[in-house]
N, C-alpha and C positions, 0 to 999 in steps of 0.2 A: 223506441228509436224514432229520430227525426228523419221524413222521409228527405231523399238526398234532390237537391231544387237544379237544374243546370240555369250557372249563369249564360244573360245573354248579349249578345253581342251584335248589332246591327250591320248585318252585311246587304247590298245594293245590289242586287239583278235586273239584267236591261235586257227586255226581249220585246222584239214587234212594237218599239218604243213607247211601251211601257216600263215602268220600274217601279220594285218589290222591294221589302226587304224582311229579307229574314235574318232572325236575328240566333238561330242554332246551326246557323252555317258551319259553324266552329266545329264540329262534332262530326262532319265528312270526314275528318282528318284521322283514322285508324292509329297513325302512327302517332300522335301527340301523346304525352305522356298525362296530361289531365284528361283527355276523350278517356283513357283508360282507368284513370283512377275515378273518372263520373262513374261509367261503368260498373266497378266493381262494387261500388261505392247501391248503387240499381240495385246489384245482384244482391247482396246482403242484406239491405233494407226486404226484398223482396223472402229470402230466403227466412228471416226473423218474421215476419207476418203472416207468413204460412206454416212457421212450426209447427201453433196448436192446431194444425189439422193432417198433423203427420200420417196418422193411423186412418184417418178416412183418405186420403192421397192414396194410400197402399192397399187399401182395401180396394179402389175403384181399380188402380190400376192392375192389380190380380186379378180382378173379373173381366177385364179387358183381355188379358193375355188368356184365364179359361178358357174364351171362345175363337181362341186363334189357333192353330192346328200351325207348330213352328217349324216342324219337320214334315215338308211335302217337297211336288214336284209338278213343274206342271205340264201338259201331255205334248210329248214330242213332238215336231213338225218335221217332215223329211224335205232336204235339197239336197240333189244329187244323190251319191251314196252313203248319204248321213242323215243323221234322226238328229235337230237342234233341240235343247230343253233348258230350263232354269229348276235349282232346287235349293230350298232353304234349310238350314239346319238349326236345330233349337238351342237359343243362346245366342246366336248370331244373327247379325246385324244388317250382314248383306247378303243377296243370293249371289250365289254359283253358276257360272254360265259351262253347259255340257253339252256333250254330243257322243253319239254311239254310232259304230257302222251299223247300215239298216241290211238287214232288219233286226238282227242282235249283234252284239260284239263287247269288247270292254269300254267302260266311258273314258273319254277323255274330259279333261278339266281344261276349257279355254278361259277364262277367267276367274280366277276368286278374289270376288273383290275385299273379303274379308281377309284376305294376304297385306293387298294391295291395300286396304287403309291402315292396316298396324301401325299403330305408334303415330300416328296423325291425329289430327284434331278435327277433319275435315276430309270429305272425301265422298265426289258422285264421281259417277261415267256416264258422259254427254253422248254415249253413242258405237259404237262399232260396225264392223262391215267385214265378212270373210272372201277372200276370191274365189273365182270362179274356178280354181284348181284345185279351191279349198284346203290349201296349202298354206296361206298367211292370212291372219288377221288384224287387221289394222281397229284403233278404242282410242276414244276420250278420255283423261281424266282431268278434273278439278280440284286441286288440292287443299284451297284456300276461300273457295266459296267465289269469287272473283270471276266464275262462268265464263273466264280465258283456260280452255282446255289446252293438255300436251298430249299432240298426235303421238301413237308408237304403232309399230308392229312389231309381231310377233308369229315368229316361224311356228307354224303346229306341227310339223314334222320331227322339229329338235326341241321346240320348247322353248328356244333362248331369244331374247330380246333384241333386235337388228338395230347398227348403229343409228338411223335413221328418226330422227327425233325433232318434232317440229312443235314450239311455241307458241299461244294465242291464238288458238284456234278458235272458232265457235261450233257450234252443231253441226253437223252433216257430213259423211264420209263415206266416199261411193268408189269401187275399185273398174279400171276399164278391163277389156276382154283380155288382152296379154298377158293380167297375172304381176305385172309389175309397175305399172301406171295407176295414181290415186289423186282422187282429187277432195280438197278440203276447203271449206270457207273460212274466211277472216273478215275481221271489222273493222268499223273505223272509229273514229276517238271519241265517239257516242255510242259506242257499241251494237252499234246497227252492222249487220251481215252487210258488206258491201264490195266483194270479189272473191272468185273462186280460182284456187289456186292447181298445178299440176305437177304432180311430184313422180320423178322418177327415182326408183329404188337403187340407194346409193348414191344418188346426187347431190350434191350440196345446192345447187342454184334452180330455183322453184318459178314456174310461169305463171302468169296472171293468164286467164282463158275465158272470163266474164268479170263484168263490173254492173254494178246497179249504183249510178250517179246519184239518182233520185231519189232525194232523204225523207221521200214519202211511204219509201217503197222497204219494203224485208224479201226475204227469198228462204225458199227451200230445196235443200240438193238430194236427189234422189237416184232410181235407178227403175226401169220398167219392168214388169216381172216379167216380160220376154226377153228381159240381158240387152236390148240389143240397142237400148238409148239410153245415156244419162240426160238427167232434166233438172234444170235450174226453174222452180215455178216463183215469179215477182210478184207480188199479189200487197195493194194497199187501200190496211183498213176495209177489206170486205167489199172495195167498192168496185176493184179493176186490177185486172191480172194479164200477164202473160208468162208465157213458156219461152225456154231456149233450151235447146238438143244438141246434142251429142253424139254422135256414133260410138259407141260402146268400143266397134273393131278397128278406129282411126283417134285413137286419143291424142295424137297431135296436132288435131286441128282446134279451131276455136268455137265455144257455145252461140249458135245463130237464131234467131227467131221463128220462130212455130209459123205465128200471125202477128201484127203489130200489135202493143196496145191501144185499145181506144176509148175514153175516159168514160167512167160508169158502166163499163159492160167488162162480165168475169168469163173465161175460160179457161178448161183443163183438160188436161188427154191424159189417153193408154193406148198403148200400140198391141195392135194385132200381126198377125203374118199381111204385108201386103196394104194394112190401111192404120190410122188412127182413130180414137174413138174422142170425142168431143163433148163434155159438158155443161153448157154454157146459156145464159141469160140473154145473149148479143143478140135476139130477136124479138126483145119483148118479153120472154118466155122468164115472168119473175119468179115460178118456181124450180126454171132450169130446162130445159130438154136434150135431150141425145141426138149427135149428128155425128157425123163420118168426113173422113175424105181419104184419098189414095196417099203411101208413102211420098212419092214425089209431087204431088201435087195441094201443098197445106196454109196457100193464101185464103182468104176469106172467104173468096167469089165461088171457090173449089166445094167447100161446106156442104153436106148435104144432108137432111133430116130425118132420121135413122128412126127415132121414136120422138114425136110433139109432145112437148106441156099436157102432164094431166089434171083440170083444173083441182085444187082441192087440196093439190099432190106437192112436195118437193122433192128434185133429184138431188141428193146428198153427196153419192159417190158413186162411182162406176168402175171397177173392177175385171178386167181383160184376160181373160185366159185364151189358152190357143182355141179353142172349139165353142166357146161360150163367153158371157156379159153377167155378170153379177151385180145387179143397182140393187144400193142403199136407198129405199125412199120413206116419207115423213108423211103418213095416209090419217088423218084425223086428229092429229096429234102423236104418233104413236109407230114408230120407228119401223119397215116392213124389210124384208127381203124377196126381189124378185130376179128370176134367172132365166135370162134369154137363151136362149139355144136351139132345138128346131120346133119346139114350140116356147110360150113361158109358162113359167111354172113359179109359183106365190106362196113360198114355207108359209106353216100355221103355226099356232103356239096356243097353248092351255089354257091360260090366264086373261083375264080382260086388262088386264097392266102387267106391261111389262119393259123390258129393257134387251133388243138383240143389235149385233153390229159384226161386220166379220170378222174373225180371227185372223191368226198370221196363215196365211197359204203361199211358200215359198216356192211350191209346182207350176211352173206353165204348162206345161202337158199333164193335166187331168183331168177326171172327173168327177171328183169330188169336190165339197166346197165346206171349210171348218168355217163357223162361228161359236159369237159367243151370247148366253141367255142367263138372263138372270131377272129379279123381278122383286118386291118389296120382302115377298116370303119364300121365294128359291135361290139360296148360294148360285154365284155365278157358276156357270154351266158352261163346258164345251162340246157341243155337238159335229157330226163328219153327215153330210148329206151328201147321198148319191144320186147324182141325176139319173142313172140308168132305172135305178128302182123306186127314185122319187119318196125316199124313205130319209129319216135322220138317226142315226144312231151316236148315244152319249157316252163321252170318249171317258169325260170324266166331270163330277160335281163336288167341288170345293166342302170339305167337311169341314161345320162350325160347331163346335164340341159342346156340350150344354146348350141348344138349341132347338126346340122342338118343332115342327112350321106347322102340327095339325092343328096347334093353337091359335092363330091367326086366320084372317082372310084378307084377302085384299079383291076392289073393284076398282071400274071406273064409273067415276059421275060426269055432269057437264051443270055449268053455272051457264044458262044462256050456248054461246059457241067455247064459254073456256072449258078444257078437258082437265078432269082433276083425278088422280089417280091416291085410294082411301084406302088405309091401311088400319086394323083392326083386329080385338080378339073377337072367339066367335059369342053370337047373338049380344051384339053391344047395345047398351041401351042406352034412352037419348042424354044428352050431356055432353060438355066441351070436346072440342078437339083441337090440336095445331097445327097451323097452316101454313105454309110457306109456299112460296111462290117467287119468282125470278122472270123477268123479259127483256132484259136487252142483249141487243147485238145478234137479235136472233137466236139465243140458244134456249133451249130447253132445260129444264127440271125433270132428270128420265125417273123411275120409276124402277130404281137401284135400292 
């Protein structure tokens, strides 16, 4: 079979007066009835070339699916007076979103999205959000791959779906304190997040309450895990951010600003009872450091520096519970957890390589703190640490079926200052290995 050639066609792009052209422009076009028959035309070629390797395809792909364990669950988190979980079923394609009253009870099923894609060709969910009376839940869906979501909620008390149905959504979807106010973003014709909308349950006519003009800028909409701020965080390209808040218990008003932004310098908050917590570079501090300021008082000058730049170190994430501070920090290369409270205190772990980061913890009033551990030779892991006994205990460790770890080791090495994290059977002898490695934009190659 001749493979299939797309003809081309020279099209003219003019940006920053410069001009392009390309010449498969033709092929944006989904709905044209040759883009499809090119297509099909791909698929066939491609499906006739890989016949003779039909039996080795099904051979890999059964020993793929051997070490995937397709009927699990993964370990509860409680808000309020309910336990949230996800569980998969074998054969099925998507998980199950659940919840049980805590500490036992019958599950309910708030989403299956194995319902909800039948008979589609296509189908994610860009997100969800339950209220705080845990009474409605408002979800994303994508039917078409087009990553313009259709808002819905959905009563958990009856189960049926509220007439309330909103178009072209993007990501993000945060409910305010009364239970019936939600708010959701939209884009613009470049599909850049660029205002956040206010929906009241049962309304037809929706308010604009933030806009980010600036087509440099993306955003993300959230919610503090003290309830008691929504936050629109503006952040471009890694280089300059700010914040715009919300009072959770006045959703009628509009998203105002944190601190201004100011160009090359990043900041971000969590709210405690009475203060904000600040993690931010605006002083120089290129690996970040932790500042503070008073609720009513969150201009710049207000600032004050809670924990300095550790050299060596980077503050990744900062984590705000009502009695404690949970930072994310990046000590040698090598991902750490430390927890402020009335003294700190620096979780350990087994391994000289490894991979933690924290789980979902929906409690502001506790004292506990879930993450999650995993590492080249231990299934991802979730452990519950208590600060009172400064202990971790493991909630649960992901079983991979046909896998044995006493066969392997894994270390860490260092080329000069780069950290290489070596994965191995045991007493290997010398002879190749493969390497990989990654650096930009700052991210790391963890040790998964």
């Amino acid at each position: 079979m001749t493979p299939p050639v797309a003809r081309r066609v020279p099209f003219e792009l003019r940006a920053h007066g410069d001009t392009r052209i390309d010449h498969y422009y033709w092929l944006r076009n989904r709905q044209d009835p040759e883009v499809l028959q090119y297509l099909e035309a791909e698929n066939a070629y491609t499906a006739e070339a890989l016949a003779p390797h039909e039996a080795l395809i099904e051979e890999i792909n059964t020993e793929i699916l051997s070490r995937i364990q397709q009927t699990d669950r993964t370990v509860p988190a409680k808000r309020g007076e309910w336990l949230y979980y996800s569980r998969t079923e074998e054969g099925q394609q998507y998980p199950i979103y659940c919840r049980h009253a805590a500490p036992q009870g019958p599950e309910q099923i708030l989403l299956d999205l194995n319902q909800l894609a039948e008979g589609k060709e296509y189908f994610a969910l860009g997100g969800m959000a339950v209220s705080e009376d845990a009474h409605l839940l408002a979800y994303l869906t994508d039917e078409n791959g087009s990553e313009e979501y259709t808002l819905q909620i959905k009563d958990l008390r009856t189960g049926e779906t509220l007439p309330d149905r909103i178009a072209d959504c993007s990501h993000g979807v945060a409910w305010a304190n009364d239970n019936r106010t939600l708010f959701y973003v939209q884009f613009d014709s470049t599909k850049r997040p660029d205002r956040v909308l206010r929906h009241t349950l049962g309304s037809a006519a929706d308010s604009i309450v933030f806009t980010e003009p600036d087509e440099r800028f993306t955003f993300e909409l959230g919610k503090t895990r003290s309830g008691q701020y929504l936050a629109v965080t503006s952040i471009n390209a890694s280089l300059t951010s700010e914040v715009f808040l919300l009072d959770a218990d006045r959703p009628d008003q509009l998203f105002t600003s944190f601190a201004e932004r100011v160009t090359g310098q990043q900041y971000y908050i969590d709210h405690q009872p009475h203060r904000f917590l600040i993690r931010t570079n605006a002083n120089g501090a290129t690996g970040f450091e932790l500042m503070e300021c008073l609720v009513t008082h969150t201009a710049r000058q207000h600032w004050q520096v809670l924990r300095p730049e550790v050299p060596g170190t980077t503050l990744d994430e900062v984590h705000a519970f009502e009695k404690f501070l949970v930072l994310e920090t990046r000590e040698n290369g090598l991902p750490a957890i430390r927890i402020l409270a009335d003294t700190e205190q620096a979780l350990t772990f087994p391994e000289e390589a490894y991979t933690v980061a924290v789980a979902d913890n929906h409690e502001f009033e506790t004292g506990k703190l879930r993450y999650a551990y995993t590492s080249l030779v231990t299934p991802l892991s979730t452990y519950e640490y208590d600060l009172a006994s400064q202990t971790s205990t493991l909630l649960k460790q992901t079983n991979v079926p046909n896998f044995d770890p006493t066969r392997y080791t894994t270390s860490r090495l260092y080329a000069g200052d780069v950290p290489m994290s070596l994965l191995s059977g045991l007493n290997p002898k010398p002879g190749k290995l493969l390497l990989y490695g990654y650096g930009s934009y700052g991210l790391n190659t963890e040790a998964t």
